[in-house]
C-alpha positions in Angstrom: 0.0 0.0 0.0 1.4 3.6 -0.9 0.8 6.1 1.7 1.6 9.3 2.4 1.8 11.6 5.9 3.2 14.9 7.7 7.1 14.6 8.9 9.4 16.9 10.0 12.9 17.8 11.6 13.6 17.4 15.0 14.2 20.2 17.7 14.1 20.1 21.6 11.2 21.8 23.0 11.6 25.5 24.3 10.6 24.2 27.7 9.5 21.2 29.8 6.0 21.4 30.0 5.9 21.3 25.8 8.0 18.1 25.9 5.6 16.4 28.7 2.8 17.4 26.3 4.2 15.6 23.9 4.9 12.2 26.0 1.4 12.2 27.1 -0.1 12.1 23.8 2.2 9.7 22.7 1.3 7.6 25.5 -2.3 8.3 24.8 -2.2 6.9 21.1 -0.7 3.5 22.5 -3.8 2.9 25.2 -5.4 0.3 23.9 -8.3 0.8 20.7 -10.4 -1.9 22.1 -10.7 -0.2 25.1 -11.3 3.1 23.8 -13.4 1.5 20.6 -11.5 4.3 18.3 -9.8 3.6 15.1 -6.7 3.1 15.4 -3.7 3.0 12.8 -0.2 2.1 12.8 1.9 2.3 9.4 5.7 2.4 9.0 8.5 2.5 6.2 12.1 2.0 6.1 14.8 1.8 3.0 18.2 3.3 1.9 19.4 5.9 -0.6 22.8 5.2 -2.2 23.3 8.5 -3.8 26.7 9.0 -6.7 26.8 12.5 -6.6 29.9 15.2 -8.5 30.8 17.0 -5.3 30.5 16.3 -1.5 27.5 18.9 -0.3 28.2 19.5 3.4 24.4 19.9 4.8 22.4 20.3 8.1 18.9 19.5 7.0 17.0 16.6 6.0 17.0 18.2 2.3 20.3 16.4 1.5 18.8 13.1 2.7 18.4 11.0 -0.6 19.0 13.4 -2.9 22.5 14.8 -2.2 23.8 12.0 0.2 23.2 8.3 1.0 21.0 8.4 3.6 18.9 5.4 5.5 15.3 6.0 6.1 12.8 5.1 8.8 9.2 6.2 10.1 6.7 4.7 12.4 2.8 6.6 12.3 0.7 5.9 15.0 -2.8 7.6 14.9 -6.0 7.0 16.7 -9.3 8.8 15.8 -13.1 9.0 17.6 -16.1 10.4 16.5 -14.6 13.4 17.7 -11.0 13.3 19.3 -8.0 11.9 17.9 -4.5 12.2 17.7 -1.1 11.4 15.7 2.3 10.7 16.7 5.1 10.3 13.9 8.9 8.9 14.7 11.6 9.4 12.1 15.2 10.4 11.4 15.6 13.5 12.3 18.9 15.6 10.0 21.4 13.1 11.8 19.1 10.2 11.0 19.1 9.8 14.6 15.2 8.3 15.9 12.9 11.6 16.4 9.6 12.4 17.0 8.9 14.2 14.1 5.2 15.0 14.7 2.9 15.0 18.1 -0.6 16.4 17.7 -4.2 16.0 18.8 -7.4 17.1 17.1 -10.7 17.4 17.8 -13.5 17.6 14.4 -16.7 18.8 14.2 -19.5 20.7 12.2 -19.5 24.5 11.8 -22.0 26.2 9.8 -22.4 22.9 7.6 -18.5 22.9 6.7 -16.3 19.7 8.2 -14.0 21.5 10.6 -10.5 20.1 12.0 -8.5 21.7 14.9 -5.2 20.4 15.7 -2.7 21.7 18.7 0.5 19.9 19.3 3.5 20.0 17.0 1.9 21.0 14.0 3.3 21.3 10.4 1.6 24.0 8.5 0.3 22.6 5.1 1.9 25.8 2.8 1.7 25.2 -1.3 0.4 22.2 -3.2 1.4 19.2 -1.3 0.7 21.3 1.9 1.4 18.6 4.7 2.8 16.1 2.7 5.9 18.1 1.3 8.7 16.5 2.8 11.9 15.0 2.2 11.4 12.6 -0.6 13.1 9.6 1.1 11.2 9.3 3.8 8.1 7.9 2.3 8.5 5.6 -0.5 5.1 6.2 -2.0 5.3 10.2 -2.4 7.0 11.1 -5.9 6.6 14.7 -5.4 8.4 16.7 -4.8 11.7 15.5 -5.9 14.0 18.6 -5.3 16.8 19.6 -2.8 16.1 23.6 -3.0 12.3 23.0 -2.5 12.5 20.1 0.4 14.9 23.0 2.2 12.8 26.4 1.2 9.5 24.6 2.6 11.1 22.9 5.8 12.5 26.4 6.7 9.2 28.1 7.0 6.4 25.2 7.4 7.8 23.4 10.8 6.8 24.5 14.2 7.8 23.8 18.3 4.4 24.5 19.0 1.1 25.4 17.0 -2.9 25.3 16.7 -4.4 24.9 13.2 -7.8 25.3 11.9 -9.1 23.5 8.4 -12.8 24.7 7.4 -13.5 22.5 4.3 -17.0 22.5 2.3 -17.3 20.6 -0.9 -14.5 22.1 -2.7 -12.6 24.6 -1.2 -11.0 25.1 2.0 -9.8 27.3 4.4 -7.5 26.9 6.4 -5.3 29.0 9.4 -2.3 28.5 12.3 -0.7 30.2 14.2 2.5 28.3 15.8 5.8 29.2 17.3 8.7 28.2 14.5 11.2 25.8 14.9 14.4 26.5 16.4 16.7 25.3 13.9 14.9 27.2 11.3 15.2 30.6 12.9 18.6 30.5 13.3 18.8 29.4 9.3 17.5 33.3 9.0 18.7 35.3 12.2 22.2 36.5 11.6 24.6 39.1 12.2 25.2 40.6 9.0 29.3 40.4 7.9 31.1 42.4 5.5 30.4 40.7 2.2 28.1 39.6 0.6 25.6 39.3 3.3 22.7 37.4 0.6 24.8 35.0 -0.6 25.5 33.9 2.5 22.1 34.0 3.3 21.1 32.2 1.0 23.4 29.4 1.5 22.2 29.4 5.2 18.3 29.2 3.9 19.4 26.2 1.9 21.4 24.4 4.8 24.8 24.4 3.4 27.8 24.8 5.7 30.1 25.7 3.6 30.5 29.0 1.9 33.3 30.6 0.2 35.3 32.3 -2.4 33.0 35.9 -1.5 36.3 37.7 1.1 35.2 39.7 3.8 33.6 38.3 7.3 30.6 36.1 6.6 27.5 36.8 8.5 27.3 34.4 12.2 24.0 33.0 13.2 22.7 34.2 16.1 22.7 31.4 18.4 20.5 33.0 21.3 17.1 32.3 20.0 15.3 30.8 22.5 14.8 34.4 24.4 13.5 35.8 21.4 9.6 35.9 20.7 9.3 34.0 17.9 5.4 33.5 16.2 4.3 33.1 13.3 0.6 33.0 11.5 -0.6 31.3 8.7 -3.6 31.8 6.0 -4.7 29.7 3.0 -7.0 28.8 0.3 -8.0 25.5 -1.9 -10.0 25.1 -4.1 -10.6 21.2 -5.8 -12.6 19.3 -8.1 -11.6 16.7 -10.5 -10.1 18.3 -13.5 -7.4 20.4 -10.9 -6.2 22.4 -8.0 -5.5 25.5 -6.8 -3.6 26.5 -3.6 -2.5 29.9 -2.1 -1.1 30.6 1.0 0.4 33.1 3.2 2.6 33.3 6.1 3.6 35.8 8.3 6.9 35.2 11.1 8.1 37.1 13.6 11.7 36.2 14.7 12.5 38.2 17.8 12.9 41.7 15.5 13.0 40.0 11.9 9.8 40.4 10.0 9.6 37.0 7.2 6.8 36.5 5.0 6.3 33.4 2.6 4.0 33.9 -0.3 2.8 30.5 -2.1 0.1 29.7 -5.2 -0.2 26.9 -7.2 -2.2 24.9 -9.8 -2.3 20.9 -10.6 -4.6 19.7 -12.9 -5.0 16.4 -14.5 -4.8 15.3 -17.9 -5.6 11.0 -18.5 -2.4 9.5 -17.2 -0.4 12.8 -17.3 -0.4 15.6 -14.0 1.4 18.5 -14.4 1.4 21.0 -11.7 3.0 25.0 -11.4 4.2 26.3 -8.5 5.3 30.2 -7.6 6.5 31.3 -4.1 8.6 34.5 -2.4 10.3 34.7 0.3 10.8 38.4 2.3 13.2 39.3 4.6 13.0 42.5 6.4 16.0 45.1 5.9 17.2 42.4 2.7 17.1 44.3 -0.3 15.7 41.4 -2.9 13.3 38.9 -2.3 14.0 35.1 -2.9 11.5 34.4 -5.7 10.8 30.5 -6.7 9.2 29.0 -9.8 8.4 25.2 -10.1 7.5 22.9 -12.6 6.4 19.2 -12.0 4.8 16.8 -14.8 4.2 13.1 -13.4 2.8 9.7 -15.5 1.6 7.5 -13.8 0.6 4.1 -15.0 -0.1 0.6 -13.2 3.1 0.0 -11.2 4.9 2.8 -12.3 5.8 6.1 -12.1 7.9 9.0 -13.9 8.7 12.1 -13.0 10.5 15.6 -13.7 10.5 18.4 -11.7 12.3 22.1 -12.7 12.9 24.8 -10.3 14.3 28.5 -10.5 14.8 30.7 -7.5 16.1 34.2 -8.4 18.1 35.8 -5.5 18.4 39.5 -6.8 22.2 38.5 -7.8 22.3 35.3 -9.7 19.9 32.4 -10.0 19.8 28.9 -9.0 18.5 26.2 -11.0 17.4 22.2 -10.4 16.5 19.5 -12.9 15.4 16.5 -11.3 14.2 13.5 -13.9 13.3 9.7 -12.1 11.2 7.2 -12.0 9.3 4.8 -9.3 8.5 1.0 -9.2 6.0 -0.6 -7.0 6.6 -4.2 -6.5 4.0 -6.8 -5.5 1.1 -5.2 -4.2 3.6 -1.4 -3.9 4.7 -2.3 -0.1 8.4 -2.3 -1.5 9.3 0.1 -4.1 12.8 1.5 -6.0 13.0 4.7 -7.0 16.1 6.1 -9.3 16.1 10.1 -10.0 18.9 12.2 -11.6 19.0 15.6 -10.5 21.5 18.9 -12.0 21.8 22.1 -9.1 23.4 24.7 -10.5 24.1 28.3 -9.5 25.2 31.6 -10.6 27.0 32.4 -7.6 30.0 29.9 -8.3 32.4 29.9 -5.0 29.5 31.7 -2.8 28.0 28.2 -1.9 30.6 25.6 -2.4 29.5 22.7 -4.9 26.3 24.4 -6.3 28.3 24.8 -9.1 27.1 22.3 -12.0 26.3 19.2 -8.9 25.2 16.2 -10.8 24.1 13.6 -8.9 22.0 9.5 -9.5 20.0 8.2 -6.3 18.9 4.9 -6.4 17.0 4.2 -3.5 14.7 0.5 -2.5 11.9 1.2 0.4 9.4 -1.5 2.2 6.4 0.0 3.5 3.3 -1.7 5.8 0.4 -1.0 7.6 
């Protein structure tokens, strides 16, 4: 069975009471469904990504798993829903592909003015763009083909993972609205707080949005991150809009983040549609950061053919920095064996950037993944 669900990367709670939170729902899930005559579901996957790629990327994200690195992958879902209450708990690797929980939340659904209504608190992941929720790393679940690319796996971790949050889905026939408003993770602040050096200060920035360590060729004193985050008040909110039928669609979202005195605000539309076998899908997005002169701007495009036991895929992405763009290819292809509980995936993917030397070995990175997953439920 192919299945998809909400991950994300690990990072230790701002304070104990969060973290016993957490435990308790996690003990909650594993009380027994008989005695609480809920469904209950438990699904898992685990595999390994032999990547051969043209230069050795030095990361600190979850982006690099698979794609840019060999990386083994693991995940464990345990989820039990009432009429009313439920709740999901979700261990995987976290950037280390150390054990993590990766996910913790409980939700409660109802009617509101005839519209299916879902509110979840815990440690959320708000569902920005397209895939919304299910936008993650594209190792970690061997049934999600989408999306395939390094720059987009780190863009949407850096802005869609929380500590702590509350969201609210409204959904009628078609559309859907949904809101949150969450406290963002740790690791993803300090990707944008920094002390501004003496050169440069957006390419380094850019290489610290993306995760990479290593940054040169630019002289000058590169910007530090600003390590002291957990004093700050960091928030952020979170509005969007669906609309679906058969034939396609469309997705726009905004958020808003407050990082201690850093004002960030992601923009995100999209389209998919659906045409026999074939579905294409477009995908724009910005990224603001107060006092930085240009905006990161993104363009995607993703066609997919899916037939039987197979899959192929390409996916294109542009982001324009104000100073030089950076570009992905990624071209693969999936196959589900037996009844698609083990699957092997194989995806080439080019990154290249205009900035040669400002992020070491964006330059013209090549790189084959092959990668073989077993999945159950």
């Amino acid at each position: 069975m192919i299945w998809t669900s909400e991950t994300s990367r690990h990072s230790c709670a701002p304070s104990l009471l969060p973290g016993l939170r957490r435990v308790g729902l996690l003990a909650g899930l594993l009380i027994s469904p008989t005695l609480l005559a809920w469904d209950y579901d438990l699904r898992g996957y685990v595999g390994y990504a032999g990547v051969d790629a043209s230069e050795d990327i030095e990361c600190n994200n979850r982006a690099c798993q698979g794609t840019l690195e060999d990386s083994l992958f693991y995940g464990l879902s345990a989820s039990l829903q009432g009429e009313h209450f439920g709740g999901q708990v979700i261990v995987s690797q976290d950037e280390e592909e150390e054990p993590d929980i990766t996910l913790a939340q409980g939700t409660w659904r109802n009617q509101l003015l005839g519209l299916d209504m879902n509110l979840r608190a815990g440690k959320i992941i708000v569902p920005l763009g397209l895939y919304g929720s299910q936008r993650i790393t594209p190792t970690t679940q061997p049934g999600l083909v989408f999306p395939q690319s390094f720059l987009l796996n780190a863009y949407y971790d850096l802005v869609t993972l929380s500590e702590e949050g509350v969201g609210l889905d409204l959904r009628g026939d078609r559309w859907g609205l949904k809101a949150a408003i969450y406290e963002p993770e740790k690791e993803a602040v300090e990707r944008v707080v920094v002390i501004p050096g003496t050169a440069g200060p957006l390419d380094f920035l850019f290489a610290g949005l993306l995760g990479l360590d290593s940054v040169t060729g630019l002289g000058g004193t590169p910007p530090q991150v600003m390590t002291v985050v957990e004093d700050q008040n960091n928030r952020a909110t979170y509005l969007g809009f669906d609309f679906r039928n058969v034939e396609y669609q469309v997705d726009a979202g905004w958020i808003a983040q407050e990082l201690g005195d850093v004002r960030v605000d992601a923009y995100n539309i999209g389209l998919q549609t659906s045409i026999g076998n074939f579905q294409p899908s477009l995908e724009a997005f910005e990224l603001d950061i107060e006092n930085v002169e240009s905006t990161i701007e993104g363009l995607t495009l993703n066609m997919l053919y899916s037939f039987e036991k197979w899959q192929v895929f390409a996916t294109g992405v542009h982001i324009d920095i104000g100073q030089g763009d950076t570009e992905e290819l990624v071209v693969g292809g999936v196959y589900y064996w037996g009844d698609g509980d083990i699957s092997t995936r194989l995806a080439w993917r080019r990154v290249d950037g205009d900035l040669p030397g400002a992020t070491q070995g964006l330059d013209n990175v090549d790189a084959l993944g092959l990668s073989v997953a077993y999945s159950w439920d």
